[in-house]
N, C-alpha and C positions, 0 to 999 in steps of 0.2 A: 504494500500500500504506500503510493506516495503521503507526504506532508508528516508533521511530526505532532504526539499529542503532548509528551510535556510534564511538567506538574502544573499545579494549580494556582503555586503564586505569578503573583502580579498578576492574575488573570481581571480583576475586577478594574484595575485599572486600564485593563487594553479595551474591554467593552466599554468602560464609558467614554473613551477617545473615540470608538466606533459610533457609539450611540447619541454623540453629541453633534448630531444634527447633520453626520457627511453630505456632502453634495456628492453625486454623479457628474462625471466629467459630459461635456455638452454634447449632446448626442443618445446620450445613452440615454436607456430604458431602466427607470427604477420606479413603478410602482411601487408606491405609499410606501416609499421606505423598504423596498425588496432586497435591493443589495446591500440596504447594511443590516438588515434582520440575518442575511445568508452571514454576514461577513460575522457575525453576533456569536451567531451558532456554532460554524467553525473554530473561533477564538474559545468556545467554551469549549474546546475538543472534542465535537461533532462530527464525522466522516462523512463528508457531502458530494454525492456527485447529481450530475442533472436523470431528470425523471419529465415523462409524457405530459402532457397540458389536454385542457379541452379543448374540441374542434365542433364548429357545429352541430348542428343534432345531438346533442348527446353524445358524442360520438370521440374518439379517442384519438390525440396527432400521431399516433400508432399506424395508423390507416389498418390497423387488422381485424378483420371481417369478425363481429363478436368481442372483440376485448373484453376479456374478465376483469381488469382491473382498470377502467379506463382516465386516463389520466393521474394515475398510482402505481405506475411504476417505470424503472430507470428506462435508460432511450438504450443502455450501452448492455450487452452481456455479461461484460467484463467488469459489471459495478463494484465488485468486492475489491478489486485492485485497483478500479480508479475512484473511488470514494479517497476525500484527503481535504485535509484543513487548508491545505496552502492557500494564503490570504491571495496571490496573484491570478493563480491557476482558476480559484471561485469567482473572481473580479470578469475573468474573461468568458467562462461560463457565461455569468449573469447577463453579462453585455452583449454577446454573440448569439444569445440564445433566451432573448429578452420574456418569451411567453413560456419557458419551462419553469414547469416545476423542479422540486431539488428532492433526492432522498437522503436521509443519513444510514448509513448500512450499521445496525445492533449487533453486539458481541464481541466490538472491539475496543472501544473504550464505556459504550453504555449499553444496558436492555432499556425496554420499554415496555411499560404493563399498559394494557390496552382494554380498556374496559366500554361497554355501552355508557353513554353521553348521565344520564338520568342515575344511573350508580355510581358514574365519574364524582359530580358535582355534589351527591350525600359524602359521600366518600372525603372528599377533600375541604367538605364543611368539619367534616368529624376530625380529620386528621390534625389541622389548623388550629380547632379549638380544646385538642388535645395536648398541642403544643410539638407536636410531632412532625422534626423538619420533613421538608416536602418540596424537592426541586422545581424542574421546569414541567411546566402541566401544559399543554395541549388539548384544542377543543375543535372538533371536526363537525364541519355540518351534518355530516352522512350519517350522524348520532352515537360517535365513539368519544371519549378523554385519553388520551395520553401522557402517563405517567412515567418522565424520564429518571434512570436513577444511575445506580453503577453497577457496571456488567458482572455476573458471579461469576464472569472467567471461564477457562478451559482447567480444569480439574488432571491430574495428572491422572488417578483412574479415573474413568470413564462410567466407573460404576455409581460415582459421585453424584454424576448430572440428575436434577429435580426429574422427578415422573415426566417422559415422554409427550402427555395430555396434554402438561402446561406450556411445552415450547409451540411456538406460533413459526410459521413459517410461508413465504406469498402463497405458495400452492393450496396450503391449508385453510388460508384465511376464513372459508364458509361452514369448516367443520368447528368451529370456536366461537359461538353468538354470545358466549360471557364472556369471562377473564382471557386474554391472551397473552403470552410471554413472549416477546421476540425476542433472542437474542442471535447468538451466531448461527450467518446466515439465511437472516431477515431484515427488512428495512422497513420504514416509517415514511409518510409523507413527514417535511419538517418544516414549519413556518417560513412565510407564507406561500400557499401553497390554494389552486382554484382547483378547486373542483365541478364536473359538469351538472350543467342545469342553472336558476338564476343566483347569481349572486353567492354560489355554495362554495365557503372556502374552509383550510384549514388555519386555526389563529394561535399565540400564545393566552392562556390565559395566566401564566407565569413565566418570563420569561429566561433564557439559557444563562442569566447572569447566576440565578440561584444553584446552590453548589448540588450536586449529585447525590441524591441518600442512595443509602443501603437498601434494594429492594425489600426485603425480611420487614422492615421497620413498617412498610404501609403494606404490606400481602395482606396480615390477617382483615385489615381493614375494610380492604378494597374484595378480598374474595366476600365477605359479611353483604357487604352493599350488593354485591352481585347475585347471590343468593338472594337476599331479599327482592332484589328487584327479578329475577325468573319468577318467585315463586308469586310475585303481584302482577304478573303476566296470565302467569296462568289459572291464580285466581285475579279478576280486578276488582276492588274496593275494599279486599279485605285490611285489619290490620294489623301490620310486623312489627311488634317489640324490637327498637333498637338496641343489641349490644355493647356495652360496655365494658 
């Protein structure tokens, strides 16, 4: 993988040099603050490479008949090894390739727990007023949160890695309608990020400056709100005692 991830000092002060207001050099294409949202992401050691946009109809800049994931996923094969923070190589991305989306590819510096929208936001009420740090949160109109944290790695045995169930991966994505775990060898749409149909994007609702927690720290949380929310699915109006 190109670009480097680093530690994490000085990191707060390279974001707000970022986030203090860059201009776009003239010419270029930066929706609402696009390229410095990407340039954001990256500096928080985010692995980014470009990813498909919407195309009329509904319809995916994939041009492939059917798209399963249309406008969600990368342009290149080769995402895993071209995903990379480098401040320059994103710069020209962004500018050469003004209406792409970006993905961050999970399992190399971060996962991502990926929950339905409506257990996201119980969820990160509850975490919050727990006092229970809680990084960068992501909110997708398609009805998911994303909860970015730090990757639990590659485990020397193998026997290590969490139940099968819980890892998410693109192929997988419709077998997983609650909790999902992306880590190695999965990716993320990653702020900001349009999705097709009107107006459907994906946004921060906290953004990459917040440090990384340890997944462990919001699972029990976020599986609780997930359950709850299945089971008021399939009953609706009933109601769920929140745990504590």
């Amino acid at each position: 993988m190109s670009g480097t991830f680093g530690d994490r000092s000085g990191r707060q002060g390279k974001l707000s040099q970022w986030l203090r207001g860059r201009r776009p050099k003239e010419g270029a294409a930066d929706d609402g603050g696009r390229e410095t949202l990407l340039l954001a992401a990256a500096g928080a050691g985010l692995p980014l490479a470009p990813a498909a946009h919407p195309a009329p109809g509904y319809r995916c800049s994939c041009d492939r008949v059917g798209c399963p994931t249309p406008a969600r996923h990368p342009v290149s094969f080769a995402w895993q090894t071209q995903s990379t923070t480098d401040r320059a190589q994103i710069e020209r991305w962004a500018r050469h390739q003004p209406q792409a989306n970006f993905i961050t590819a999970t399992g190399m510096v971060h996962d991502v727990l990926d929950v339905p929208l409506e257990a996201g936001r119980e969820a990160l009420q509850r975490l919050l007023g727990a006092g229970i740090e809680v990084g960068p949160v992501a909110e997708s109109d398609d009805g998911r949160m994303l909860f970015f944290t730090l990757t639990r790695g590659t485990p020397e045995d193998e026997d290590e890695w969490w139940p099968c169930e819980l890892d998410c991966h693109p192929e997988t994505m419709d077998e997983h309608p609650g909790l999902r775990w992306h880590c190695r060898g999965s990716y993320v749409l990653v702020p900001p990020a349009r999705l097709p149909g009107d107006d459907q994007r994906v946004r921060w609702v906290r953004g990459p400056e917040h440090a990384l927690p340890d997944p462990l720290s919001l699972l029990e949380v976020l599986t609780d709100a997930c359950a709850r929310h299945g089971a008021e699915a399939d009953h609706p109006g009933a109601a769920w005692p929140l745990r504590h």
